[in-house]
N, C-alpha and C positions, 0 to 999 in steps of 0.2 A: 768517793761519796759526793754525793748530789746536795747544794744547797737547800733543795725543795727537800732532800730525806731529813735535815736536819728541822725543819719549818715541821714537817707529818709526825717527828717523833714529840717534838715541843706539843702541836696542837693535840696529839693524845695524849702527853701524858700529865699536861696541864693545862685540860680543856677548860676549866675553872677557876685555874687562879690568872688573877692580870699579872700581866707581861710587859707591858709597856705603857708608859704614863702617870701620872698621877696617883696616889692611894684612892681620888673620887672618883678618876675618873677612867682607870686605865683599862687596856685593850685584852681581853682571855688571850690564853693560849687558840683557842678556837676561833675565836673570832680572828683573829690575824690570820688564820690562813681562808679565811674566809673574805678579808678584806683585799690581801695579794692574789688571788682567785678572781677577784672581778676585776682588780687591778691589771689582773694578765689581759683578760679579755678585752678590756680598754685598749691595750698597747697592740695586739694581735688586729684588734676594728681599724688601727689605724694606720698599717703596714708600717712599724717601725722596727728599727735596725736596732734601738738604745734608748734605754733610757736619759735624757739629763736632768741631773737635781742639783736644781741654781739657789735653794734656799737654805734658811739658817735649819739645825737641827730639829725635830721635832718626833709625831708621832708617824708621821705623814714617812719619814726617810726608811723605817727598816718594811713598810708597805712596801714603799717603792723597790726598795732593795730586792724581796719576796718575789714579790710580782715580776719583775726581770727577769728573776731564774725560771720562774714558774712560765713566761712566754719565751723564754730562750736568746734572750737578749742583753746585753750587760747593762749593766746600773753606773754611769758618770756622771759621781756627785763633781758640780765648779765650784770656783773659788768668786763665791760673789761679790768679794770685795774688790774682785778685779777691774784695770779700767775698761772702759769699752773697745779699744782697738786689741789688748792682751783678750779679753772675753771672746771677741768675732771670729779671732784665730785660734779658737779651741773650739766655738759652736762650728766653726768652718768643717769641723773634722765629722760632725756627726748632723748632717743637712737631713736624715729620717728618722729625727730621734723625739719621740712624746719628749714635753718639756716640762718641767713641775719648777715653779718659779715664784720668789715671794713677790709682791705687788709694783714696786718702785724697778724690780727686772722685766716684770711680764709687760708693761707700757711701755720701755724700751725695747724690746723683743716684738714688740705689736708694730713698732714705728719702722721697726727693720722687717717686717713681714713675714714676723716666726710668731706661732703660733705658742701659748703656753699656759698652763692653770694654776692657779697658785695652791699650795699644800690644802688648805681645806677643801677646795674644788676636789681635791683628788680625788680624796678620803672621801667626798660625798660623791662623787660619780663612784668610786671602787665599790661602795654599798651599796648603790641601785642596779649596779652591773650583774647580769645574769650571765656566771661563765659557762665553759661547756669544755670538757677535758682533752687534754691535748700529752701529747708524749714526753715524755721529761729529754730535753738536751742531753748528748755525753755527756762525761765530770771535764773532759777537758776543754770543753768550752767556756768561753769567757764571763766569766761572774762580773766584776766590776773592772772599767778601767782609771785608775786615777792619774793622776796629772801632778808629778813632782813639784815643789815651790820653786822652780827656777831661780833660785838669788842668783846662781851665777853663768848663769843659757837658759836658753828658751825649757819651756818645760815639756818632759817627756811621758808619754801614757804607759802608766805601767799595768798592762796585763796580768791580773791576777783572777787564773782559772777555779771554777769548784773544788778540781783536787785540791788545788793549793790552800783556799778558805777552809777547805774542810780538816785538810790533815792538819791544819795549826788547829783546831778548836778537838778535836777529838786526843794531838796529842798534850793541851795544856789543861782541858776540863773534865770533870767526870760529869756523865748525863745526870739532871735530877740530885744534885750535888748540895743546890740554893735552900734554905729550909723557906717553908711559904709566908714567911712573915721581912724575907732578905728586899734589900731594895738599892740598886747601882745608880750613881750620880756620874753622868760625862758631862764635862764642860769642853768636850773640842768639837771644831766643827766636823761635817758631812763627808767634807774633803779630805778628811785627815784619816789615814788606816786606823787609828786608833778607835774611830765612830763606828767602821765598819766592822771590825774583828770587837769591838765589844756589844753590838748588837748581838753576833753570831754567841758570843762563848756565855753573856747573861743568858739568851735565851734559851741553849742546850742546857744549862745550871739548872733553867727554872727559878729564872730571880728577875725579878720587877726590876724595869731600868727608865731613867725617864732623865731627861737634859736640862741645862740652860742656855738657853736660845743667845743669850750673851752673859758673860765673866762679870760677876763682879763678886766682891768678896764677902760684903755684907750679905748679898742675896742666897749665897752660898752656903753659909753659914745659917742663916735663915732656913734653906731649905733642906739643908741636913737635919735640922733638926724636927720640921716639920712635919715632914716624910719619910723620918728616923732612917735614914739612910744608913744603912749599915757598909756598904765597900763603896770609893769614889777613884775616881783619875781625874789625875789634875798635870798640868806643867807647869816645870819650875816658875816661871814667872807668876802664877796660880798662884802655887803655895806661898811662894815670899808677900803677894798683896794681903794673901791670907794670916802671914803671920805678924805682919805690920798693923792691922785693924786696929783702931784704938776700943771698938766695942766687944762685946760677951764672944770668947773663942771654943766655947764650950761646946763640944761633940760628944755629949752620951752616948748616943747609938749608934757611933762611927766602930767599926772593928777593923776595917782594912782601908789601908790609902794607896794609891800604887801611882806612881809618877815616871814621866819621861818626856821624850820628844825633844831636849835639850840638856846642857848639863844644868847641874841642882847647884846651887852654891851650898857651903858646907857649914855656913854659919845656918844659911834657911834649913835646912834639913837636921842642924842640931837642934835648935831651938825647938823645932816642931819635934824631935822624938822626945824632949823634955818636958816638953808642955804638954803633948800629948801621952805618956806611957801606957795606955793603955790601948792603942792603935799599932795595928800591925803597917811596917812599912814595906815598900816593893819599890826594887828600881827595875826598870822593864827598859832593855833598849834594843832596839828593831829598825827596820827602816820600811817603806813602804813595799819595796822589792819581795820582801821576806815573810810579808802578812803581819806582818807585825812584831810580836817580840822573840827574840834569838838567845837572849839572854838575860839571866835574874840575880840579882841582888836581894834575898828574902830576908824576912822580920828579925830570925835570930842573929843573922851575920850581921841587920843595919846594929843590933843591940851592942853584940859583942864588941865591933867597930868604936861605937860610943862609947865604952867603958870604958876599954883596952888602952895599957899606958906602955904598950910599943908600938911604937911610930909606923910599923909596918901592917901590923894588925890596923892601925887607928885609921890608916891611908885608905883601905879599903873600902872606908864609908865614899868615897868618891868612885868606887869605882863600878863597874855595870855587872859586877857577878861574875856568875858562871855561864856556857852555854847551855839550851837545854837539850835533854837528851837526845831530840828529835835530827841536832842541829851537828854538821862538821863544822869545825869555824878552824883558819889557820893564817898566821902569820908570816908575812910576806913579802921577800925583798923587791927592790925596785925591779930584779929580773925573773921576778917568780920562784923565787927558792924562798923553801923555809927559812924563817931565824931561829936562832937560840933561843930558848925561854929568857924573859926578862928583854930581850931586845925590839925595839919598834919598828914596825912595818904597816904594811898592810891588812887590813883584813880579809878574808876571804871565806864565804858560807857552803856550807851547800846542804841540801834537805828539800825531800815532799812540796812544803813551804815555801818555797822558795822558787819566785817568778822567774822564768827563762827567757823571755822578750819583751819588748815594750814599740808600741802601737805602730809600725809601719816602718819601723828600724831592726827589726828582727832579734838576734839573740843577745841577750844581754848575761848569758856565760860562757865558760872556755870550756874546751874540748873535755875536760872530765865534769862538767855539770857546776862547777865553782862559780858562786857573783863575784865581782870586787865589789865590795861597799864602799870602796875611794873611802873608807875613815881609815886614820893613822891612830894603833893601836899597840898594846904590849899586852902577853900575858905572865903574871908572877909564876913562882913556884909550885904553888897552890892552884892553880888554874883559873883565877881572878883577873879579868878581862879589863882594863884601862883602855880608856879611849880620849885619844890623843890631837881630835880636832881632823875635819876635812882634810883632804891630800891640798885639796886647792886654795886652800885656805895658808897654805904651808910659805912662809917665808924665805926665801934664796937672798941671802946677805952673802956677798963676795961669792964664799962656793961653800957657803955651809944654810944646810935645810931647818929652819928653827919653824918649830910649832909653835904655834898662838898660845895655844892653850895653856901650854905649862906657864908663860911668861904673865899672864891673865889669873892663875891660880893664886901666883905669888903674888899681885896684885890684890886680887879680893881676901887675902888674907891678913891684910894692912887694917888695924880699927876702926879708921876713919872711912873706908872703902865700902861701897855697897854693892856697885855693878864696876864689870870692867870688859872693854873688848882691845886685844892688838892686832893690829893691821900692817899690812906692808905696804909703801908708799916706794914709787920709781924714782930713781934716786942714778946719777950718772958714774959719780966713781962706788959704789958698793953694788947698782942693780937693783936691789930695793935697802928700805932704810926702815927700821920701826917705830911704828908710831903708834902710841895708846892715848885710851879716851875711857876716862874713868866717872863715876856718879858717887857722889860721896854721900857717907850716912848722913841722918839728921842733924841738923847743928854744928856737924862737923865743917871744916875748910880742907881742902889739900893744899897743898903744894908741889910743886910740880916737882923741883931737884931733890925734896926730902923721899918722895917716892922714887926718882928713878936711884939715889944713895940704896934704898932701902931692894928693889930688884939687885943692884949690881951685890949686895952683902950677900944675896943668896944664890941668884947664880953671876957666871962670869960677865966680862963687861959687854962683850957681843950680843949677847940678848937682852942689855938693858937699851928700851926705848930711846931714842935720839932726844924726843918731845913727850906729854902727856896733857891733854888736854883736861877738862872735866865741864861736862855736860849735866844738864837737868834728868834726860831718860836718854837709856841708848834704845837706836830703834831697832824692833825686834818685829818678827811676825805672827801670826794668834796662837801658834803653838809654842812661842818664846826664843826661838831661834834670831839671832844677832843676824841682820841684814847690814852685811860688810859691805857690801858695793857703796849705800847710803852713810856709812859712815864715812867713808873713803870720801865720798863728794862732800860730805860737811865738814872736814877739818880745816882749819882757817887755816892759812897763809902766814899767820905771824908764829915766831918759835916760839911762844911763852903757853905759859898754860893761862886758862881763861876763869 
């Protein structure tokens, strides 16, 4: 299926109610396609190859998105926080591409001799644009290409065709689903699959969805309630600001919350199903390769998890769910064999969904259609999917492979503890050596050997930290994801904790 089939059944079958933006102010179903219709015709006057969308989210992005499939070209939303020598080498890639750019890029863009209009420009040229119809692209042409976070290489375009948009949205939503009073809150950016696969699957629902242009938590809260937001996506770091507020956390109109993009800490995610019980929770985890999510965590298991006083059952609140149906997913030794249930490896996907290249490097699966997701994973008994942190992320101490993550778990599970990341550090008689950097709660103090006593009680002494630093924030990126390379470069020199 064709992104535009999806755009033609939304605009008839809810030519009248908004779709996108505001409760004052938002976009019909009709008029959106009305508006990506002149938007094609824009991009077609100007002989471009692509779209670029350099700006923060708005009403302006699922236009642009539209419009793209609708002229036969993909839609690459940037990462505008990028600096300018990372930006030049991603505009490098698309030299015929309409540019849609907030104001402080389109002057630098002007200085470099590119052309670009910024999101209201668009939306007012897409409305006085008189289109004239053109043939719809195959489905296996290129819908949008995005551009992995790079934390650790250069970033790679991920090729994600019609099919692949489509067949995630038809097999996770039913059409006309949204009742007409429903309304979706995204707080991620353009660049993130998350923007993009929940354009598609609000607007097949038939449910009004509208953003914020930037995070904050007060304003969140604010505009839940002002816009009775009934289903949001947030990332962990999201919810934790959200559940730290010292003002009104009250969400009447909230019925569903659904999170991902990094892991949840399991304090922030108690509190919030407590405070909240009357919200349904969703762990969604995906990667961009996959269209988005591969796996669910739904409202009854987050409940059961919370109540449940066996440790095994309780564990599961951490963990990413099930696959969904759509989805083969398999666990995977370093040589490509299965593991055992229960045992950690690789993960491995495959499904409809699921992108096969990335932009000028060719195939990005193996001879039966399988990705590697590079995460390190286990599945339980039950078919409950743990995820076990980056392959690259993966610490090699003497000759044993120790994940972060778990050693980071035991970590944020300490009182005093808020945030925690482990890192490995090059180190001459072990190869690398461990080293954490922890953020401690309110008013709390760490200490640095009471913490690593407190690792070495739970597990053995090889995985406990060498050092432990503790930091104001760890740096992380707008989707919450721990930017290890910058921690690595800020750990001081001195053994003590700070």
């Amino acid at each position: 299926m064709h992104l535009t089939l999806l755009l033609d059944m939304a605009a008839d079958g809810f030519a009248d109610r908004g779709v996108v933006g505001t409760r004052s102010a938002a976009i019909t179903g009709s008029r959106l396609r009305e508006l990506a219709a002149g938007g094609a015709e824009l991009i077609r006057e100007a002989n471009a190859d692509a779209v670029v969308y350099l700006a923060v989210n708005g009403p302006a992005f699922p236009v642009a998105l539209f419009a793209a499939a609708i002229a036969g070209v993909p839609l690459v939303p940037l990462n505008y926080r990028l600096g300018a020598e990372q930006l030049d080498e991603l505009l490098a890639n698309h030299p015929h591409a309409v540019t849609i750019a907030d104001e402080p890029q389109t002057a630098a863009l002007a200085r470099s001799g590119r052309d670009a209009v910024t999101p209201r420009e668009w939306l007012d040229r897409a409305a006085a644009s008189v289109p004239e119809s053109m043939e719809v692209t195959p489905t296996d042409a290129p819908a949008v290409i995005i551009y992995t976070s790079g934390t650790t290489s250069k970033p790679k375009g991920v090729v994600l065709r019609h099919e692949n948009l489509a067949s995630y949205v038809l097999e996770t939503v039913e059409f006309g689903a949204a009742d007409q009073h429903d309304a979706a809150l995204m707080s991620v950016p353009p660049y993130h699959i998350a923007a993009v696969s929940n354009v598609l699957t609000n607007l097949y629902a038939g449910r009004r969805f509208l953003t914020l242009e930037v995070f904050d938590p007060q304003r969140w809260l604010q505009t839940v309630r002002t816009e009775s937001v009934t289903q949001a996506m947030v990332v962990p770091t999201m919810l934790a600001r959200i559940m730290s507020h010292d003002g009104d956390r009250s969400v009447p109109s909230l019925r569903l919350l659904s999170y991902g993009g990094a892991k949840m800490p399991l304090k922030v995610i108690e509190q919030a199903l407590r405070e909240w019980p009357a919200v349904d929770f969703v762990n969604a985890y995906g990667l961009t390769e996959t269209s988005s999510t591969i796996s669910i965590l739904g409202p009854e298991e987050h409940r059961a998890a919370l109540s449940s006083t066996v440790a095994a059952q309780r564990d599961r609140l951490m963990s990413a769910g099930r696959p969904v149906p759509s989805i083969e997913l398999v666990i995977r030794d370093e040589e490509g064999k299965p593991v055992a249930s229960g045992e950690t490896g690789v993960i491995w996907v495959r499904g409809a969904q699921v992108s096969s290249e990335y932009a000028g490097r060719g195939s990005s699966v193996d001879s039966q259609g399988f990705f590697d997701t590079r995460d390190r994973g286990r599945i339980d008994s039950e078919g409950y999917l743990f995820i076990e942190g980056r392959i690259d992320d993966t610490i090699i101490r003497g000759a044993e492979n120790i994940a972060p993550a778990e050693i980071e778990d035991v970590l944020t599970r300490h009182p005093d503890v808020e945030d925690a990341v482990v890192v490995g550090v090059p180190d001459e008689e072990w190869g690398q050596r461990i080293e954490a950097v922890v953020v401690s709660r309110a008013g709390a103090r760490v200490d640095g050997e009471e913490l690593r006593a407190y690792v070495r009680g739970l597990l053995r002494g090889s995985k406990t930290p060498d050092r432990i630093e503790c930091w104001k924030e760890l740096p992380r990126n707008v989707v919450g994801k721990i930017q290890r390379r910058d921690v690595v470069a800020g750990l001081s020199p001195e053994s003590s904790v700070s």
